[in-house]
N, C-alpha and C positions, 0 to 999 in steps of 0.2 A: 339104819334110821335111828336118830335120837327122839327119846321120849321126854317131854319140859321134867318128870316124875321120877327119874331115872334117879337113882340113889346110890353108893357106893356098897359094898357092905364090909368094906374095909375102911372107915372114917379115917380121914386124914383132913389135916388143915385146909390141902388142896381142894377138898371133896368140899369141906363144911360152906368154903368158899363160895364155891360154883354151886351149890345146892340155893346158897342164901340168893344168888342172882337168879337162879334159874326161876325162884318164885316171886322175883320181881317179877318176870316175864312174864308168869301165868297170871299172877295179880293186874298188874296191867290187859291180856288178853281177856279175864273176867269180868273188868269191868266195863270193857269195850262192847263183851257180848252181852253187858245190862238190860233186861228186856221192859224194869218196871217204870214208873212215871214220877218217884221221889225228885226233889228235885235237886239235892245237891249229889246223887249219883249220875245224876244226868250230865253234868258241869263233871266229874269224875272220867262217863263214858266220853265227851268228847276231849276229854285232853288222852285220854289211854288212846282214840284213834287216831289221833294226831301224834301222838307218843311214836307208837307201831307201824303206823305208813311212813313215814318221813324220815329220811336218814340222818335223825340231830345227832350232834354230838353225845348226849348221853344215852339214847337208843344204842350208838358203837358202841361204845366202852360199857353198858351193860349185860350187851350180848355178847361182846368178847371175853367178859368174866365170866360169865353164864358157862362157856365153852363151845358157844355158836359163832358160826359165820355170820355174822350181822345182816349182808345182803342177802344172805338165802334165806335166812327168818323171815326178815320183812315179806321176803317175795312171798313164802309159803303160808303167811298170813293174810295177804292180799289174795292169791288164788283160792284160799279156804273161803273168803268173804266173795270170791267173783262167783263159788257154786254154789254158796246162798248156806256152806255150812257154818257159818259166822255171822251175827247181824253187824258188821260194823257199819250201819248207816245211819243218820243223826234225824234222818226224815221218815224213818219206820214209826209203823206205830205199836204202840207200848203192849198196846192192851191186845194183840192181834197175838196168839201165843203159835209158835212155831210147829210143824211135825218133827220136825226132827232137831232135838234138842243135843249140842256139844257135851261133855261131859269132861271132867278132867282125865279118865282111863282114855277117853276116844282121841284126845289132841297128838297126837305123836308130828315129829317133826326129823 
């Protein structure tokens, strides 16, 4: 399994690379799983869930820099949101605070 947090401890270009994209992905999953009521994170979360579900062209190319299979991502983040470990839904409400909250140690993929 790969972890989004997975770090090299031999730095190389390659590494520095794939580290930079890999926290694109997280960046994007976090603001997907925004839970408050601001309003231009809001406009953030729904372009991150449309980012992460949808196979666009630059969802591929920066999961394939990241060092992930593009289509196993997305799926794995759609199942994490089908068990309710993800809120990506734009009709939740904000203020309603979850039991069990992601954390960036918990995401592995």
């Amino acid at each position: 399994m790969k972890s989004l947090l997975t770090v090299s401890l031999v730095p190389t270009e390659k590494n520095k690379e794939e580290n930079l994209f890999k926290a694109v992905v997280l960046q994007a999953i976090e603001d997907a799983n925004y839970e408050g009521i601001g309003n231009p994170e809001l406009s953030y979360k729904l372009e991150a869930i449309e980012w992460l579900t949808t196979m666009s062209q630059d969802f591929y190319l920066i999961s394939d820099l990241a060092g992930y299979e593009p289509v196993y991502l997305r799926d794995q983040i759609i199942a994490l949101r089908n068990k309710g470990a993800m809120q990506l839904n734009i009709y939740a409400d904000p203020l309603k605070r979850r039991k069990q909250k992601i954390s960036r140690k918990q995401f592995i993929i």
